[in-house]
N, C-alpha and C positions, 0 to 999 in steps of 0.2 A: 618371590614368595610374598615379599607385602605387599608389591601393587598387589597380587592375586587377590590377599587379603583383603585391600579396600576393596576393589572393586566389587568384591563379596556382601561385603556391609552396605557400598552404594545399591544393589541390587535389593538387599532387604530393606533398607531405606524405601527402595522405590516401589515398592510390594507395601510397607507399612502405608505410605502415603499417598499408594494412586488414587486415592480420590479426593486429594487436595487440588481445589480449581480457582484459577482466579478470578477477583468477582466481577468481573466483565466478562467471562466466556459464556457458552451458550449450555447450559446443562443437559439441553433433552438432543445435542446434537449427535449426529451417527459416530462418531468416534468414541463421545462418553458410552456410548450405549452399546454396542457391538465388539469394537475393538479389547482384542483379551487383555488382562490386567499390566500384563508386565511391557504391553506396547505401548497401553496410554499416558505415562509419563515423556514419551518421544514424540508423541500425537500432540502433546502440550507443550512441546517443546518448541515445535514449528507451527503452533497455533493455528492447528487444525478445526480445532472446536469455535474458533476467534475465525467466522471466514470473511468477513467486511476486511481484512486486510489485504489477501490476494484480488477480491474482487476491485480494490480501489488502485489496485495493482495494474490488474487486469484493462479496466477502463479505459484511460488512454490510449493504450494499443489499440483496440476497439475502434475507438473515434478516428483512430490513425489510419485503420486500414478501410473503414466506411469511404472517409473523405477521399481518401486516396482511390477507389474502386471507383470515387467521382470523375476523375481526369482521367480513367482508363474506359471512361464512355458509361459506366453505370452498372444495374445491375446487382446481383449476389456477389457480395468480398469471395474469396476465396477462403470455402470455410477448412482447410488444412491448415490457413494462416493463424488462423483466427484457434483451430486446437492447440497447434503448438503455444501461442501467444498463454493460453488458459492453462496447459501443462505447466506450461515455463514462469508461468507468474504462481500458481499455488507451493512448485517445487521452489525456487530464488526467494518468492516473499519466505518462505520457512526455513531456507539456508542464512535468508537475514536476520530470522530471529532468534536462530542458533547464535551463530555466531556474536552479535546484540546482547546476548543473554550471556555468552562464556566472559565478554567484555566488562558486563555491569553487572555480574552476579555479586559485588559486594556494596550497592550503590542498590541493587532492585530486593536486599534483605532488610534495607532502611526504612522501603516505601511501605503503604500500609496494602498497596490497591499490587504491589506484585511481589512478596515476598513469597506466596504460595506457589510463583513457579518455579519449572522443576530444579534446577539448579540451585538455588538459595533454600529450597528447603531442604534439597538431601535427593529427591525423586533419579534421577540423574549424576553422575560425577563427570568432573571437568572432562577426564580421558575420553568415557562415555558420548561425554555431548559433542568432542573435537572427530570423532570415530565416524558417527551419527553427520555430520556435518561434512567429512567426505564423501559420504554415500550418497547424498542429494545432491553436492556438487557434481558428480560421476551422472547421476540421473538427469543433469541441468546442461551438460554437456552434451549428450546425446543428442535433447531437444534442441540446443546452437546446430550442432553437423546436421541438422534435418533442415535449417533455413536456408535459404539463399545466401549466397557466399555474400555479397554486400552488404545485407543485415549481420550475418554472423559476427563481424568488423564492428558494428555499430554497438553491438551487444556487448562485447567484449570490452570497449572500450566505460562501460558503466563499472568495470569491477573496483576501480580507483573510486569511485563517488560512498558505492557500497563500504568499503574496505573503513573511510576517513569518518563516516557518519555516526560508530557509536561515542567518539571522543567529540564531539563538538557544545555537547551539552555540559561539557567542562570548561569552554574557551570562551563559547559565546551564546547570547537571548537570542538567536537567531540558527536553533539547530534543526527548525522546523523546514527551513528554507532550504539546507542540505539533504534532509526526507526529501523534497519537491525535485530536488534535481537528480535524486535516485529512483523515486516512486514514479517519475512519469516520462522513465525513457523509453519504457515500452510504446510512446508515441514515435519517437523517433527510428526502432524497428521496426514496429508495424509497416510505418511509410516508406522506410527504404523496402521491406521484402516485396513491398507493391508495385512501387514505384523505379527501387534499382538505385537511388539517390536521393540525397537529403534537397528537400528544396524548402522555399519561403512557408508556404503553409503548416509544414510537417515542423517550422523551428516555431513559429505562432502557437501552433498546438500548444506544443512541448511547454514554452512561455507562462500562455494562458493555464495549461495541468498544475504548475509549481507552483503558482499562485492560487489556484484552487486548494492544493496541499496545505498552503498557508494557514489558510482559513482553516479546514476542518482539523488539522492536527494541530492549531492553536487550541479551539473548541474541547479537543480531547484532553489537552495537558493543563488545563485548570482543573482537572478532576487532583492532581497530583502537586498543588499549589506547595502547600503546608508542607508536604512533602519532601518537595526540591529544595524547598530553602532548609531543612534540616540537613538535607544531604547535601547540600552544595551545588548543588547541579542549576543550568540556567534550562529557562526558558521561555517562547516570545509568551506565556502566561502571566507569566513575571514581568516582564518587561512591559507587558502591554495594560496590566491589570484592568482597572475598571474603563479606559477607553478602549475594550477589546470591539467590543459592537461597532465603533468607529471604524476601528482599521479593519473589521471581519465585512465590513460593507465596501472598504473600499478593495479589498481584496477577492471578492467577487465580483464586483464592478468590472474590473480589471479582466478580471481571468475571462467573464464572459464578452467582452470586450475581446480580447485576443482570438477568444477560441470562434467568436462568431467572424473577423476578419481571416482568418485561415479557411472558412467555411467559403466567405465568399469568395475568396482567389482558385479556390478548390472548382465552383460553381456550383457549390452547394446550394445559393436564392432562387427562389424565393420559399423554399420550404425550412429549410435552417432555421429561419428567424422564430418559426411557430418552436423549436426547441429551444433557443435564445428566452424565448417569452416565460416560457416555462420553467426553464432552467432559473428563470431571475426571481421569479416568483415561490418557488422554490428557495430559494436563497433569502430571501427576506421571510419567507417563514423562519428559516434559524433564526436570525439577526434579530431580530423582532420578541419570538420566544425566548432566545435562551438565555438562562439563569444561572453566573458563572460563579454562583455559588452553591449550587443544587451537581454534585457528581453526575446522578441520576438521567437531570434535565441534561447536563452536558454529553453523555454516554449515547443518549438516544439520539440527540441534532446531527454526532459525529458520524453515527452507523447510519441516518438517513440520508449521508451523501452519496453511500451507493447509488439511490435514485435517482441524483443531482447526474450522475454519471450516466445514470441509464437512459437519461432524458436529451443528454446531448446525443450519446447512441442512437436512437430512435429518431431521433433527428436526422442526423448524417448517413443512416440506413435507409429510411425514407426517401432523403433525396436522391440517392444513388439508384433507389430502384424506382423512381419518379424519371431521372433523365433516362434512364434505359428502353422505357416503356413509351417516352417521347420523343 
């Protein structure tokens, strides 16, 4: 009879406050805008309105299954790979940030940039959000039994990285690097559902993604400086302070470095490099612009790495349907 009861009150909670949004989500997206009242605090929940998350989710799979459609002679990836990958990266990224959110909901009431999600304001209750978070696990699962049984393996084996990542920003300035090794395993599925096995390119990938990670979710977490250090929390923003531009250079250096040696063992050259070029160019515009004391300026450098993503794509998609055609 009292859970009934909270759960009662969570509900009018979330009815009082659905249109409490945090101030990095997208206002005019189709979720604020369509979705009935008492869904959109679940839509906020797995940062439906917030989509640069799944898509940078997304991305490496992408790159994974281009390069890899290169060693199977060329041509169109297989775009069933490539749905499930997009399924499975919007459902997973938002069972991430459920679960992330049931984690730090007393640590994300501290901050000033996430207290209006749903959990720390009320929109949601724990039960609620732990309920919600099997339901997407159950929808995440589906999309694993639709893969190739050797990817499925590979897949599986991220749930350890997911599971460890929202406690790291307690232990160490380095919980960005944990995001990198969670956020960019969809390179390593990708490659196997193509390929059947993990080889040297598809670990390069993977390599080069987590050091891309570096960077933009370093970029991100200076928005929350002031923050962390009231809360206690680490991060490489803290850690790295005013020499972030140094290490966010060399940490693209790096990543494009990796990701363009995966390309070439792949036989991704000589079209690759025209995405290399771009991609770096790209990357020194952040480096160059950004201002790691402007939120604002930091918010926009981090949501244009989609591009940084889609540039290596268009790369890797290029060459594949360049050797197919040659």
């Amino acid at each position: 009879m009292i859970g009934n009861l909270q759960d009662a009150v969570h509900v009018m909670n979330a009815s009082t406050h659905s249109e409490q949004r945090v101030p990095d989500a997208l206002g005019h997206h189709w979720s604020e805008r369509f979705l009935p009242a008492s869904w959109r605090p679940y839509a906020r929940l797995m940062r439906l309105e917030r989509p640069v998350g799944w898509q940078l989710l997304l991305l490496p799979g992408l790159w994974a299954v281009a390069l890899a459609q290169v060693m199977q002679g060329g041509g169109w990836p297989d775009w069933r790979i490539m749905v499930l990958l997009l399924i499975g990266s919007i459902v997973m990224r938002g069972a991430g940030c459920v679960y992330n959110d049931i984690v730090d909901r007393d640590i994300d009431a501290k901050v000033e940039r996430t207290r209006a999600r749903p959990l720390p304001s009320g929109q949601v209750s724990v039960r609620q959000a732990w309920g919600f978070l099997v339901l997407l696990l159950l929808v995440g699962l589906i999309v694993l039994l639709l893969l190739p049984r050797p990817a499925q393996w590979v897949a599986v084996a991220s749930l350890g990285l997911v599971i460890i990542y929202p406690f790291m920003k307690r232990i160490t300035y380095w919980p960005q690097l944990f995001l990198g090794l969670a956020f960019n395993w969809a390179a390593l599925v990708g490659w196997v559902a193509v390929r059947g096995a993990l080889e040297a390119p598809a670990l390069l990938l993977y390599a080069g993604g987590v050091l891309w990670t570096l960077a933009y979710d370093t970029i991100y977490a200076h928005q929350d400086r002031a923050d962390d250090l009231m809360a206690g929390v680490k991060s490489t923003a803290l850690k790295l302070g005013r020499h972030t531009k140094i290490w966010l250079a060399a940490f693209f250096a790096l990543a494009l470095g990796l990701i363009g040696l995966a390309g070439w063992l792949a036989g991704a050259f000589p079209l690759f490099v025209f995405a290399l070029i771009f991609g770096a160019l790209h990357a020194g515009w952040q480096v160059l612009t950004l201002d790691i004391d402007d939120a604002r300026n930091c918010l926009v450098r981090f949501r244009a790495n989609r591009d940084f993503g889609l540039i290596i794509f268009a790369g890797a998609l290029a060459a594949s349907l360049m050797n197919h055609w040659i």
